[in-house]
N, C-alpha and C positions, 0 to 999 in steps of 0.2 A: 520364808526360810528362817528357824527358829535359831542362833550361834552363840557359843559361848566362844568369850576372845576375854583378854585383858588390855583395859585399859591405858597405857603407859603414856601418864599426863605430858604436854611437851614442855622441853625445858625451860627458864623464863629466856635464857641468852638468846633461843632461836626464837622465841617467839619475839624479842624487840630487834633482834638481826631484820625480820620479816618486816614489821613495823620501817624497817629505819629506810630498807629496801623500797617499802611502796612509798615514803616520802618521797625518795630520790628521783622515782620514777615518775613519781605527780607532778615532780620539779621541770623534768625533762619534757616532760608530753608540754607543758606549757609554752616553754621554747620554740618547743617545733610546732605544734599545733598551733599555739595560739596568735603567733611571733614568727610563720614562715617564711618570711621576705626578709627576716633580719637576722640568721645563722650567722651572715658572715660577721655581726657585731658580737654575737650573744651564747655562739653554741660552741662547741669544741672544733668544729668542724665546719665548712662551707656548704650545704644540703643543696642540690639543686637539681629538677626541679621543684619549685614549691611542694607539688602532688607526695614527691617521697618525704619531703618535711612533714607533710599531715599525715600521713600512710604510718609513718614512725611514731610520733606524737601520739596517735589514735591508739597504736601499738603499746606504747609507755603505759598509757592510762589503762588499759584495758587490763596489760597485766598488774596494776596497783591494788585493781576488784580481787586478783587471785590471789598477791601478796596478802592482804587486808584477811580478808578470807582463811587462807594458812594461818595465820596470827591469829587470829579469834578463835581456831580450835580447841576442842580441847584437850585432844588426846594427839601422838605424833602419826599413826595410822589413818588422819586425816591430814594432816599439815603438810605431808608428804607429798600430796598432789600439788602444791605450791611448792614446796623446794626441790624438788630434783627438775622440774621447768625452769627454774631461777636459775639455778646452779649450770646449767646446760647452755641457757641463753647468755649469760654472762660468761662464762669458760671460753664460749664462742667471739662473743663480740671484744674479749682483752686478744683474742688470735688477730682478728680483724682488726683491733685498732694497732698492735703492733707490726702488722704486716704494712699497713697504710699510716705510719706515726708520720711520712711526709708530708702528706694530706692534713695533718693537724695542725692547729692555732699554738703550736710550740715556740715558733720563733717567728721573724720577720714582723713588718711595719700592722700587725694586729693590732685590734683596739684591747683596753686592759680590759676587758669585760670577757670577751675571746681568750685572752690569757686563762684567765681566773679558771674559765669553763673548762678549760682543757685538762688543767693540773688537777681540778675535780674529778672531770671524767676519769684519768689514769688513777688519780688514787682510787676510786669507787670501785673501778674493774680489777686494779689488782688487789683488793681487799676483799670484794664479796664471795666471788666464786672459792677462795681460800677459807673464808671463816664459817663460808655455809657447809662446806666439805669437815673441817674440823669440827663442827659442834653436831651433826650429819654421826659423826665419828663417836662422838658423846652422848649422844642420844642415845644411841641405840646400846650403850653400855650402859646405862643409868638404869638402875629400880630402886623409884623409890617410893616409899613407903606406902605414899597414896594412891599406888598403883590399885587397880581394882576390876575383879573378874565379874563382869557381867553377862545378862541374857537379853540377846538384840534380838529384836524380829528385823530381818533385812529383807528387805523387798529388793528382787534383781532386775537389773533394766531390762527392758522390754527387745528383744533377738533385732528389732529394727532399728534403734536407737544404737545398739552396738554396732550394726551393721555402717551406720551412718557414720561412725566417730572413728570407725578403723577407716574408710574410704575417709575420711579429711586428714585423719593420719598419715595413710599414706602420701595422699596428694601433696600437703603440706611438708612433707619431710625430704622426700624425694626432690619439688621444685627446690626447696629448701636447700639441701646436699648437692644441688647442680650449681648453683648461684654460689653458692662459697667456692667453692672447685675452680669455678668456670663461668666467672661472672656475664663478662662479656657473649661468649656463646649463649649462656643460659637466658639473657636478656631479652633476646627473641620471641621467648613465651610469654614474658611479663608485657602490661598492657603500656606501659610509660619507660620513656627512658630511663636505661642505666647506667651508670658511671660501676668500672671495678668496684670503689668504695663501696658506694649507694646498694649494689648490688648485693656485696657482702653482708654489709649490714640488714638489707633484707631476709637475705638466706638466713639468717642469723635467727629472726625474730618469725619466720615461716616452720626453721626445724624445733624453737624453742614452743613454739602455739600447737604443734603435732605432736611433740612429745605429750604436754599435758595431754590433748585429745586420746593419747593413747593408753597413758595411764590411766586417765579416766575410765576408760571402758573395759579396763583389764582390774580394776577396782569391783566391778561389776555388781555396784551396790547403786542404787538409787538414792539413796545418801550423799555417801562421798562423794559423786559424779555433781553435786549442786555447785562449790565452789567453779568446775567447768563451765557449768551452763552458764553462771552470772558474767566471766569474763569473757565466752562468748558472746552473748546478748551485747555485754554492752562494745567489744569489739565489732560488730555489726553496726550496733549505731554508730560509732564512732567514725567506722569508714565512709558509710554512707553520708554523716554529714563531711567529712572529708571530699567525698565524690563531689557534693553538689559546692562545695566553696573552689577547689581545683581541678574538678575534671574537664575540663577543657585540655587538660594535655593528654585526655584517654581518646582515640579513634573508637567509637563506637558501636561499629561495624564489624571490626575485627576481629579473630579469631580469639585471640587474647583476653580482649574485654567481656566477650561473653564469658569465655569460658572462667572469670577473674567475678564478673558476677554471680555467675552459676555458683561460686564455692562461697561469696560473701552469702547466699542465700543459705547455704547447706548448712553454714558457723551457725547463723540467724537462726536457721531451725535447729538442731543438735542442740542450742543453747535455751531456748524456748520449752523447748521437749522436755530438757533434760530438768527445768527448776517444775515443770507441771505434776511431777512424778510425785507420788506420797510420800513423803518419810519413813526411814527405818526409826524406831522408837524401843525405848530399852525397858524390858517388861517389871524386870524387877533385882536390885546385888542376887550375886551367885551367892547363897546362905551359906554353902560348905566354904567356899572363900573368904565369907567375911567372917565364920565362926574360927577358921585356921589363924586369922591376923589377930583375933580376940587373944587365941589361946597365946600366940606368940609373945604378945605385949602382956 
């Protein structure tokens, strides 16, 4: 599929917003990932059990590939599959943390490291979901100059790979939107225990991994869909080695657990799938475009 489309380079603020974002979240996965027995010293919050400390952490890291990813683009008709995910999972997790600010290392006999974490956490959530909406806002008002009309060959994803990323969509959104709701009820289906908090903040990080699956596949380029697959992929790994350091609190048997593996296999594949796809490649500047910016200047 042969497209003419214009370019509209992203702007530099959103591309170091993305940058600043996946540090942050590199920062976070380490805590919980690396450091799950020590939340109650080091994190904003008291994580327990271990199992949701590495489930979250694995989470962090996985979405720093998409941030990272967003930021390296280099038009915003790509970046955009990293920030409206961003923007959605932070919007949600400042709901969450203000519905549950009791739960946080705000006050009482915490260590200052738990302090530190928390007054970080609040300022990060109340800053990013804001500054990615305003420059979100300025992006798409901006032309400039370097703007440039070209001719893609786009190669579309394959009718089974869509098929694939709208069922993780769903799935993912749906548990996702019960767990915030209805933590506790929702709990049931998840394979480990959940606390309200734990819960939420799962929801959280379940409707924020569907959305991008779903942008992805509504992008319906073989392109744009790679930033997906990488934090896939490596969300997959990450759970899995997650699984094997704390799965002892998953019953394995369960209705749950299968079905929790079943969908870590479907991310694995959808993510696999989707980096093996050829590239769209851009044949050559639209001539009548770049002769109109000649004549202008």
């Amino acid at each position: 599929m042969t497209t003419r489309i214009e370019l509209t380079p992203l702007i530099p603020p959103m591309r170091w917003l993305l940058y600043i974002a996946a540090v942050l979240v590199f920062l976070a996965g380490v805590e919980l990932f690396v450091f799950p027995l020590r939340t109650a010293d080091w994190f904003a919050w008291t994580v327990n059990p271990p199992m949701t400390a590495v489930f979250l952490g694995a989470s962090y890291w996985a979405s720093a590939v998409l941030e990272v990813a967003g930021a390296r683009s280099a038009s915003w008709d790509r970046a955009q599959l990293a920030v409206w995910p961003v923007f959605v999972f932070t919007t949600l997790i400042l709901g969450v943390t203000l519905l549950h600010l009791d739960r946080f290392h705000v006050g009482g006999e915490f260590p200052p490291l738990a302090h530190l974490a928390t007054w970080i956490w609040l300022g990060i959530y109340a800053f990013v979901p804001v500054a990615m909406l305003v420059l979100s806002w300025v992006q798409t008002r901006v032309r400039r100059p370097a703007a440039e009309v070209v001719t893609i060959v786009r190669l579309p994803l394959p009718p089974g790979l869509r098929v694939l990323l709208v069922a993780i969509a769903i799935v993912l959104m749906v548990l996702g939107v019960a767990l915030l709701v209805a933590p506790l009820s929702a709990a049931v289906l998840w394979p480990w225990e959940l606390t309200e908090l734990t819960g939420r903040a799962v929801g959280a990080w379940l409707v924020g991994l569907g959305w991008a699956a779903g942008q992805g596949q509504l992008s319906g380029d073989a392109d744009a869909v790679r930033p997906v697959g990488l934090t896939a992929v490596a969300f997959f790994v990450l759970q899995v080695i997650a699984l094997l350091r704390h799965g002892e609190a998953i019953s394995w048997t369960s209705p749950q657990a299968i079905g929790y593996a079943v969908m870590l296999l479907a991310i694995g594949a959808a993510g696999v799938w989707a980096l093996g796809l050829v590239r769209s490649r851009v044949v050559e500047p639209d001539p009548a475009a770049r002769e109109g910016r000649a004549t202008a200047t």
